[in-house]
py3Dmol code that shows the C-alpha trace and the ligand (Angstrom):
import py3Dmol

protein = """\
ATOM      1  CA  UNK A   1      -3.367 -16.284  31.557  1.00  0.00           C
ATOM      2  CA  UNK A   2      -6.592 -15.414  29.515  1.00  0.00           C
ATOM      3  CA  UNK A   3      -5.756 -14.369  25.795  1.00  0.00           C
ATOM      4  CA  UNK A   4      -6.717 -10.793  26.161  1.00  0.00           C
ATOM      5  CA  UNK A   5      -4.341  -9.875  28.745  1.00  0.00           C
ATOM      6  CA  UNK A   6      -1.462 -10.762  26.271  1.00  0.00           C
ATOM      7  CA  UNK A   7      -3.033  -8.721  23.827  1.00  0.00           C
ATOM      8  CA  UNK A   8      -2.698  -4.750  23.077  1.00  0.00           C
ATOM      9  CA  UNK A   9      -6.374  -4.103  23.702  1.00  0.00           C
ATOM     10  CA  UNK A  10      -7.540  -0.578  23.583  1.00  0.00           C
ATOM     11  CA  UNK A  11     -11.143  -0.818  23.951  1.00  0.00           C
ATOM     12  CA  UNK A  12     -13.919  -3.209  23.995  1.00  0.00           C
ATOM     13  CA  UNK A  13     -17.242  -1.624  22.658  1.00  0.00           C
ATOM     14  CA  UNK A  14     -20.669  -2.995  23.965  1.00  0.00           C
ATOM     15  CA  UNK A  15     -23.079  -2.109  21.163  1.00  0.00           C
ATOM     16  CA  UNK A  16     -26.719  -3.309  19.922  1.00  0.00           C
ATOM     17  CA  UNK A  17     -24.869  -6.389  17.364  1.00  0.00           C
ATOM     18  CA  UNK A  18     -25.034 -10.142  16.975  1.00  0.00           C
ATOM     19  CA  UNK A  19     -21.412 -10.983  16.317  1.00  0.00           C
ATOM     20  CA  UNK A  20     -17.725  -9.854  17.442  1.00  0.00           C
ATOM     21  CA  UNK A  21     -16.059  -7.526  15.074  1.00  0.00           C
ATOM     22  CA  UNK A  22     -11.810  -7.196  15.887  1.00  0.00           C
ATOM     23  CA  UNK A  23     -10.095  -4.345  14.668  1.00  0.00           C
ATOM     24  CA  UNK A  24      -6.052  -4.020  14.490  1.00  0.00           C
ATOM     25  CA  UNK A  25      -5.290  -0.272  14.236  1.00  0.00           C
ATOM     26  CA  UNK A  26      -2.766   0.985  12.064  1.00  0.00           C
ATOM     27  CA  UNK A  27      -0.532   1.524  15.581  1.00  0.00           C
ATOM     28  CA  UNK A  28      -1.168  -1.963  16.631  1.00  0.00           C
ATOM     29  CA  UNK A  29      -4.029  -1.639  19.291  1.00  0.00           C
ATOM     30  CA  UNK A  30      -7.184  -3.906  19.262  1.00  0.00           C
ATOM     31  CA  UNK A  31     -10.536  -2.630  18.656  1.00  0.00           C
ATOM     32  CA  UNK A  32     -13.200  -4.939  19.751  1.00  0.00           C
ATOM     33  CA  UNK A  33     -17.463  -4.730  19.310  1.00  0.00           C
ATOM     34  CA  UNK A  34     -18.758  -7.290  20.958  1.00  0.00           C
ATOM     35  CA  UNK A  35     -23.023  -7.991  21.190  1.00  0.00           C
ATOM     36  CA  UNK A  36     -24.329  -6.067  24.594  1.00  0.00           C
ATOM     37  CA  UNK A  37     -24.136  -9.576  26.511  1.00  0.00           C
ATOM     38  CA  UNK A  38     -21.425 -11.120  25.847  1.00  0.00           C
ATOM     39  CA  UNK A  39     -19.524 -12.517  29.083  1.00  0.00           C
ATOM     40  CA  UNK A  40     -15.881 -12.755  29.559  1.00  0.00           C
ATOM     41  CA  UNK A  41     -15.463 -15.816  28.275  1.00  0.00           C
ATOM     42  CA  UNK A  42     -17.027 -15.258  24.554  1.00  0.00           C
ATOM     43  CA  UNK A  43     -14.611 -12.810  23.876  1.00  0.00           C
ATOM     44  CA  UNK A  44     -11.891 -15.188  24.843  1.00  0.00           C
ATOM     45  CA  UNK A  45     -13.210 -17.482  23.072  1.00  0.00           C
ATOM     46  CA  UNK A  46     -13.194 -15.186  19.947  1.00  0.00           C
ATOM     47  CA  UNK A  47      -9.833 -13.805  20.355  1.00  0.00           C
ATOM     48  CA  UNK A  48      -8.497 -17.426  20.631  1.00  0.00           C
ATOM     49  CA  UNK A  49     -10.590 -17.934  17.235  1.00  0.00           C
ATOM     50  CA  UNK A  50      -8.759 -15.645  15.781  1.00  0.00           C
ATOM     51  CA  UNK A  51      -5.189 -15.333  17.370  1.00  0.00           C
ATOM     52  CA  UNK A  52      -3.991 -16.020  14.200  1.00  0.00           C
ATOM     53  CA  UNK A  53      -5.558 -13.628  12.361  1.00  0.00           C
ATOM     54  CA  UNK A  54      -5.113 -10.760  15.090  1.00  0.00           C
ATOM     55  CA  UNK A  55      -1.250 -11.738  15.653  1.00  0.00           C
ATOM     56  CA  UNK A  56      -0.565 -11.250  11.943  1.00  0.00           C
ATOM     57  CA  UNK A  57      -1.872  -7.857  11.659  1.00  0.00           C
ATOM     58  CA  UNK A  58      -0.063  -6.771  15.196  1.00  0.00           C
ATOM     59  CA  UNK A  59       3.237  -7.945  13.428  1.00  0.00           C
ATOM     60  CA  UNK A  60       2.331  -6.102  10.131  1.00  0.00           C
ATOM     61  CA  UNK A  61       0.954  -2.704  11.661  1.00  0.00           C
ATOM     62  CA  UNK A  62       4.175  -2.506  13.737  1.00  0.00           C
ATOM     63  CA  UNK A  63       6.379  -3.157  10.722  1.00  0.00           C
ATOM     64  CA  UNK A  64       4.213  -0.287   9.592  1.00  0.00           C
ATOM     65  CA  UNK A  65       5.029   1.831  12.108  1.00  0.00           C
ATOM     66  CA  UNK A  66       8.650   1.253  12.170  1.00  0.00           C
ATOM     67  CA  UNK A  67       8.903   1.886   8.513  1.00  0.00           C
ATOM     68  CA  UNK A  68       7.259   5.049   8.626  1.00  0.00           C
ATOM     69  CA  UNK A  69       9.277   6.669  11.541  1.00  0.00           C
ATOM     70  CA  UNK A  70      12.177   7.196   9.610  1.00  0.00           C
ATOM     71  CA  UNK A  71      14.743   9.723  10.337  1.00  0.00           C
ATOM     72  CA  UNK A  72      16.652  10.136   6.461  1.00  0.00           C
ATOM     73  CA  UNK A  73      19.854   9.456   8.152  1.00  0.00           C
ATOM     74  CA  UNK A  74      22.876   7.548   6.746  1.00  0.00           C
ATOM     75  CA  UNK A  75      21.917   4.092   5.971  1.00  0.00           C
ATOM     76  CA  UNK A  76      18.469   4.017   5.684  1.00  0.00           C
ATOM     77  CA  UNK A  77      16.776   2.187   2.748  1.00  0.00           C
ATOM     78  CA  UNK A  78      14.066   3.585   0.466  1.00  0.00           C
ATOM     79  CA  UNK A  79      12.024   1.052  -1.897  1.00  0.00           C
ATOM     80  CA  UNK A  80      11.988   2.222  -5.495  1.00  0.00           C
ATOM     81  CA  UNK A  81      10.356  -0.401  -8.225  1.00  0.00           C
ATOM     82  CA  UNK A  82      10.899  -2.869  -5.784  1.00  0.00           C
ATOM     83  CA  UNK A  83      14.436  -2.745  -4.978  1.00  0.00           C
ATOM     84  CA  UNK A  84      15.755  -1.633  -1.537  1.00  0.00           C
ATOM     85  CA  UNK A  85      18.556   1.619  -1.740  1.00  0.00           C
ATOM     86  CA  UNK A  86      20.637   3.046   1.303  1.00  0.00           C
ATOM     87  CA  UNK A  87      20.476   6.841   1.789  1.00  0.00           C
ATOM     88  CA  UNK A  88      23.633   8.192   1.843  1.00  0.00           C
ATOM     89  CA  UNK A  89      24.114  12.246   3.008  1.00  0.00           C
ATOM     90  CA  UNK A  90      26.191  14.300   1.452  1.00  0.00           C
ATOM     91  CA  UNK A  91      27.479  17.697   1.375  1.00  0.00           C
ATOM     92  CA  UNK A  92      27.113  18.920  -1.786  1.00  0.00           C
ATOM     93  CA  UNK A  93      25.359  18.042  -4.587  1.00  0.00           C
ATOM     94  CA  UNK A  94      23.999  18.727  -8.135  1.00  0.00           C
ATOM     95  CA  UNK A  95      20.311  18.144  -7.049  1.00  0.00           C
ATOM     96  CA  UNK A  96      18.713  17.654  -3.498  1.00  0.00           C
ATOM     97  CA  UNK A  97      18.582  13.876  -4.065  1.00  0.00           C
ATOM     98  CA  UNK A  98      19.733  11.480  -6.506  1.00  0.00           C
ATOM     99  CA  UNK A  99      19.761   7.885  -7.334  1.00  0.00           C
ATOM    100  CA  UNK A 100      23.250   6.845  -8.596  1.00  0.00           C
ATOM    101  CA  UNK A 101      24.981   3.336  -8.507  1.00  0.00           C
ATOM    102  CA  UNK A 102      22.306   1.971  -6.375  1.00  0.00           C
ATOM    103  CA  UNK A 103      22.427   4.806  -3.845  1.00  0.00           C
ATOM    104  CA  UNK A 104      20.042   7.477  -2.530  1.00  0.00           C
ATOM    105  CA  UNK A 105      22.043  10.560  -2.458  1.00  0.00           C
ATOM    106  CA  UNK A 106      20.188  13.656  -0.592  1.00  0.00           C
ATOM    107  CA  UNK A 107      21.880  16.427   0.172  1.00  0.00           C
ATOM    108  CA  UNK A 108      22.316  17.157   4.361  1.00  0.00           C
ATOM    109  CA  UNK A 109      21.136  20.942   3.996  1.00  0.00           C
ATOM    110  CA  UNK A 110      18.053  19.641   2.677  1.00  0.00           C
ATOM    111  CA  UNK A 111      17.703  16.664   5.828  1.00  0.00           C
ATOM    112  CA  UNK A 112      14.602  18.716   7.416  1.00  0.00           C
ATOM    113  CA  UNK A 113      12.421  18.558   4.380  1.00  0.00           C
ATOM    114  CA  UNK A 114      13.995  15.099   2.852  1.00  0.00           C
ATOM    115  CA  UNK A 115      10.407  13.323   3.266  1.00  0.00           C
ATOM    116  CA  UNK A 116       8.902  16.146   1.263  1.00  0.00           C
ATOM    117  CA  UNK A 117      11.512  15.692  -1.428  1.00  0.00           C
ATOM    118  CA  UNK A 118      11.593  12.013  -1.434  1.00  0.00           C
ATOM    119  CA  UNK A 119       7.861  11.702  -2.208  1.00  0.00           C
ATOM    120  CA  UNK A 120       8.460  14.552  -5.220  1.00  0.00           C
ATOM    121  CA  UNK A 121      10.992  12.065  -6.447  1.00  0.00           C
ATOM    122  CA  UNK A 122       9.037   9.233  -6.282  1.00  0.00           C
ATOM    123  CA  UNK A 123       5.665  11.255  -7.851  1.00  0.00           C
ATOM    124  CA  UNK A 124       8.382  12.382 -10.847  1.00  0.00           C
ATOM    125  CA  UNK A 125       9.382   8.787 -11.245  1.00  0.00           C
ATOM    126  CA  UNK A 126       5.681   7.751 -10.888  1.00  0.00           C
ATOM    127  CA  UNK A 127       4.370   9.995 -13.163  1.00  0.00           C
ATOM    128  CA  UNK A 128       6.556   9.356 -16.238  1.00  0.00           C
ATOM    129  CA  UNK A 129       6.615   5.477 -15.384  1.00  0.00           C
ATOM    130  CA  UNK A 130       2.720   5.062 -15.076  1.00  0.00           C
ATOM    131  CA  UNK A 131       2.233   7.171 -18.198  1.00  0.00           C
ATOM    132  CA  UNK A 132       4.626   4.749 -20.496  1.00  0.00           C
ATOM    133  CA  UNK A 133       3.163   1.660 -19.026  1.00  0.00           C
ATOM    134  CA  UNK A 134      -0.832   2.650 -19.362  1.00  0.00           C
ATOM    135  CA  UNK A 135       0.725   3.227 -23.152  1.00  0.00           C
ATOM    136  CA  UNK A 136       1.220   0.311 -23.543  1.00  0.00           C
ATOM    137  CA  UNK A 137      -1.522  -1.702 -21.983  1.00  0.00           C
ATOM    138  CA  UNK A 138      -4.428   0.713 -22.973  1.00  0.00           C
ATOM    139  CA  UNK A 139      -4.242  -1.011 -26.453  1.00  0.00           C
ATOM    140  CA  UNK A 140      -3.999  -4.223 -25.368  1.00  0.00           C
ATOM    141  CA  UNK A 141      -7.440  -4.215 -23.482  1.00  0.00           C
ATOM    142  CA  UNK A 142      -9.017  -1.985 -26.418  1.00  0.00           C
ATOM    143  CA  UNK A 143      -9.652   0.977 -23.673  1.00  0.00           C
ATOM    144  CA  UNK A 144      -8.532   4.535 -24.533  1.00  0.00           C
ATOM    145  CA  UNK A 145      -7.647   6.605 -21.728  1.00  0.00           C
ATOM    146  CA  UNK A 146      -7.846  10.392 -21.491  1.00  0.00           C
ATOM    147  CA  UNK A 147      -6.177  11.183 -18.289  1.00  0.00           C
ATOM    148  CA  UNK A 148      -3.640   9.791 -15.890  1.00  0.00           C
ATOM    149  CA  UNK A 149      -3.035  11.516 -12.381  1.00  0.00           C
ATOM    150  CA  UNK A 150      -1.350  10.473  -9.663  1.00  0.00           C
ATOM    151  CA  UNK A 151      -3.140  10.508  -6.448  1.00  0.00           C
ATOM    152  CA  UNK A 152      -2.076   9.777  -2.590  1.00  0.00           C
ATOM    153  CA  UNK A 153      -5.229   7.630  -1.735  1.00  0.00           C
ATOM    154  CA  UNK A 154      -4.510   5.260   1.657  1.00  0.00           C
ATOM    155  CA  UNK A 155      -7.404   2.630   1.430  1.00  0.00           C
ATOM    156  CA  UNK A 156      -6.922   1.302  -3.210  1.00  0.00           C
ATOM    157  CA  UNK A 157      -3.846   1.519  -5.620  1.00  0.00           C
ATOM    158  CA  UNK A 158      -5.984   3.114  -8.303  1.00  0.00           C
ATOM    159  CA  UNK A 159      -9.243   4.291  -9.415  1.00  0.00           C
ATOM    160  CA  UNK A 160     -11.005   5.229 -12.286  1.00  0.00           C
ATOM    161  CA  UNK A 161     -13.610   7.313 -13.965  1.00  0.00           C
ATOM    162  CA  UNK A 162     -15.935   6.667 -16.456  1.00  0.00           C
ATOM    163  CA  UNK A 163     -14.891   9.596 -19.173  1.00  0.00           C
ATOM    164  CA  UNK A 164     -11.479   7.542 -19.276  1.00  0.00           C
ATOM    165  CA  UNK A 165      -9.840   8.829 -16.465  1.00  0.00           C
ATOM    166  CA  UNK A 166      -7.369   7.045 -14.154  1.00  0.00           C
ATOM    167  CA  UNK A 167      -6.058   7.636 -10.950  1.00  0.00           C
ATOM    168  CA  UNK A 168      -3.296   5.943  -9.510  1.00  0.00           C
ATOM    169  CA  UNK A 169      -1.084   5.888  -6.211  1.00  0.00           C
ATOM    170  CA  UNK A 170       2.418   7.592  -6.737  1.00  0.00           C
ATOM    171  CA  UNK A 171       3.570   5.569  -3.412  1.00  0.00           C
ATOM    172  CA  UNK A 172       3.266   2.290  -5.691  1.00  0.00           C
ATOM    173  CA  UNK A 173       6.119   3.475  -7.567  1.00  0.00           C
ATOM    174  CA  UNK A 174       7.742   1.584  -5.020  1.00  0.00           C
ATOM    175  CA  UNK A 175       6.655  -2.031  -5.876  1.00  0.00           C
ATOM    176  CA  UNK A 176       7.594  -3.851  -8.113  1.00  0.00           C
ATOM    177  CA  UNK A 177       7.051  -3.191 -12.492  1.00  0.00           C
ATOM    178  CA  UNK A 178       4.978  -6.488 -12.669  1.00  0.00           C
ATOM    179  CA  UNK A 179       2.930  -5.595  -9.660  1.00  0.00           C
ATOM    180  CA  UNK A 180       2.271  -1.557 -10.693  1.00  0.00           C
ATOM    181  CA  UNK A 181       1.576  -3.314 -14.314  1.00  0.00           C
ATOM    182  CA  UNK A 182      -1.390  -5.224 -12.722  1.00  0.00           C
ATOM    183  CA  UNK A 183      -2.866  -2.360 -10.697  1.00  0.00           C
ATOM    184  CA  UNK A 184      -2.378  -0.359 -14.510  1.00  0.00           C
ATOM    185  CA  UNK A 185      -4.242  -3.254 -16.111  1.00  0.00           C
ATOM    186  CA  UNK A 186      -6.792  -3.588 -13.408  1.00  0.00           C
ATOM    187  CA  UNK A 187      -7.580   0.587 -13.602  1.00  0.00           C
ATOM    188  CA  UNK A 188      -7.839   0.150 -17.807  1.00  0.00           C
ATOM    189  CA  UNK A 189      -9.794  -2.606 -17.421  1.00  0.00           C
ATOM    190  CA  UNK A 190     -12.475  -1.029 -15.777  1.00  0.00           C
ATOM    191  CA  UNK A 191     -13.138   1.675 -18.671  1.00  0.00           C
ATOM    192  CA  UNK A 192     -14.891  -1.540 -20.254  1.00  0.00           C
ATOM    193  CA  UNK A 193     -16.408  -3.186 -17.202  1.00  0.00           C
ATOM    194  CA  UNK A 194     -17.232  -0.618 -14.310  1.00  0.00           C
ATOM    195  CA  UNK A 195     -17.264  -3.788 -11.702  1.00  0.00           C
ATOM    196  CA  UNK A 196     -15.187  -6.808 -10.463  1.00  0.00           C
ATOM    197  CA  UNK A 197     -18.059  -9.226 -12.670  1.00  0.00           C
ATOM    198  CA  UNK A 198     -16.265 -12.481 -14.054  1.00  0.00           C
ATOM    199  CA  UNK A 199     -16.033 -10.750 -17.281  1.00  0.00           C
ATOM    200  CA  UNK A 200     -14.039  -7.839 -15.979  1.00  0.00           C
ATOM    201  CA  UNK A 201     -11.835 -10.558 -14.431  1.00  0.00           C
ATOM    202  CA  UNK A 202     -11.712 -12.669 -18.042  1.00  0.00           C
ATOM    203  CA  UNK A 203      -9.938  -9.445 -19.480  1.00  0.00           C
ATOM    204  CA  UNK A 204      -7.395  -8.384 -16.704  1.00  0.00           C
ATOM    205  CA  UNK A 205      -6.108 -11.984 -16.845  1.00  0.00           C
ATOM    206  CA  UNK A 206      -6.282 -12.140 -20.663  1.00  0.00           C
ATOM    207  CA  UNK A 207      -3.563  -9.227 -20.735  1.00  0.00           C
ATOM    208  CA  UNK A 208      -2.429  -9.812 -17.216  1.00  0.00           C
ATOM    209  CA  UNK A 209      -2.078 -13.346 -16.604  1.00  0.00           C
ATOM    210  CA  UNK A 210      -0.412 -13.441 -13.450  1.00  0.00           C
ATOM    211  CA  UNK A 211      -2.787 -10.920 -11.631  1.00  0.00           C
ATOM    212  CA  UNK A 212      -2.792 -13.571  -8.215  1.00  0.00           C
ATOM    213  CA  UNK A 213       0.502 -13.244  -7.977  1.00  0.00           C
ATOM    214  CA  UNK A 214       0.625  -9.645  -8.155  1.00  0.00           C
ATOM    215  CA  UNK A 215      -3.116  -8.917  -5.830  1.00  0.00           C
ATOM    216  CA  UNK A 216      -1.014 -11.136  -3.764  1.00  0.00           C
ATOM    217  CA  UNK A 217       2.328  -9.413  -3.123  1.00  0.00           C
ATOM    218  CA  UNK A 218       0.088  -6.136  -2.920  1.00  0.00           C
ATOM    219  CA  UNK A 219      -1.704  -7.477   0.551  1.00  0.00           C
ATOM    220  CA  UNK A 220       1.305  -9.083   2.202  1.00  0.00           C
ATOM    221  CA  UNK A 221       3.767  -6.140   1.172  1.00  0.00           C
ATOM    222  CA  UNK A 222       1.295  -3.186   0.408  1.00  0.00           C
ATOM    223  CA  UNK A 223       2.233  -1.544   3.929  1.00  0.00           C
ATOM    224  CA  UNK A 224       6.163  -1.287   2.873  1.00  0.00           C
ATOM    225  CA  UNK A 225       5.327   1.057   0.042  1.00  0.00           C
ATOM    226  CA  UNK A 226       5.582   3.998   2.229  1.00  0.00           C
ATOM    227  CA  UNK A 227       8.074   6.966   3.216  1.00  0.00           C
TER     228      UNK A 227
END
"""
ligand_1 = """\
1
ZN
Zn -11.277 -2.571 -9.338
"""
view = py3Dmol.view(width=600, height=400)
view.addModel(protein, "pdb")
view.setStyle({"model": 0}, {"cartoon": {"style": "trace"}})
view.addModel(ligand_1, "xyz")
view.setStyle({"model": 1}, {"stick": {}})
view.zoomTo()
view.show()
């Protein structure tokens, strides 16, 4: 059986190009561009190229998926600095949801609205986490920072401005302390190099020195950090 009829294909674009260009959606279909003449078998040929590649990102777009059709019942888990919790409903509470002895508590009443209450959490947690942390590093790279927001950006961790201002994403309150420490690092290291030039590299490892590691974990487990 040719390769692209065990494949999830959605479309195959003709279009004025030279080479193939495969796309893996976030809900697991294939995109494909392919030059205006290119037979049948070229595109095999270029999906078996790449199997690899494309069966990879089917695997991780449908953990994707899974992860973010959740349904806040009993049992679930939530990520939270890297550690997995359950979610546990209750009846009443003191607050809507609580972390206690390594257990998300939410309260049922509030069971419609619990992903808009989990991501204030998790922006509350972010918020006063991020803050300490930049606190700490922004000396240690000889950067001073004026602003810290949190922001809900799908494509980086963290941005930056260059009147000191840096933008980070609440969701990677999730991942681990090391790991949100490198994207902190990375973010403060740009108010002195506005780039990715060997130099800006020089100083995130000089204060970071594990940054692989960390860039690392963020690609292969990026897509969990989610609600
Ligand atoms: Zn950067």
């Amino acid at each position: 059986m040719p390769i692209s009829e065990q494949l999830p294909i959605e479309k195959i674009i003709r279009q004025d190009r030279r080479t193939v260009s495969i796309q893996v959606t976030d809900d697991a279909k294939i995109i494909i561009k392919v030059p205006r003449h290119a037979s049948k078998q070229d595109i095999e040929q270029v999906l078996e190229q790449h199997i690899r590649w494309i069966q990879n990102r089917l695997t991780r777009a449908r953990q994707g998926k899974q992860w973010t059709q959740r349904k806040f019942t009993d049992g679930e888990k939530f990520l939270y600095l890297g550690y997995l919790y359950q979610l546990k409903l209750i009846d009443t509470h003191k607050a809507p949801l609580v972390l206690k002895d390594n257990v998300f508590y939410l309260e049922r009443k509030y069971q419609p609205f619990a992903r808009d209450i989990f991501e204030k959490w998790y922006r509350r947690k972010a918020a006063e986490n991020f803050y300490n942390r930049v606190r700490i590093y922004a000396p240690l790279l000889g950067v001073e920072f004026r602003q810290l927001k949190l922001s809900s950006a799908r494509t980086r961790w963290g941005s930056c401005s260059s009147n000191g201002n840096i933008n980070i994403v609440w969701r990677l309150i999730m991942a681990p302390q090391w790991v949100i420490d490198y994207v902190i690092v990375h973010e403060l290291a740009h108010l002195r190099h506005m780039n990715h030039s060997s130099s800006f590299w020089q100083l995130v490892e000089a204060v970071y020195p594990e940054y692989k590691q960390a860039r690392n974990w963020l690609k292969q487990n990026g897509h969990y950090l989610n609600i």
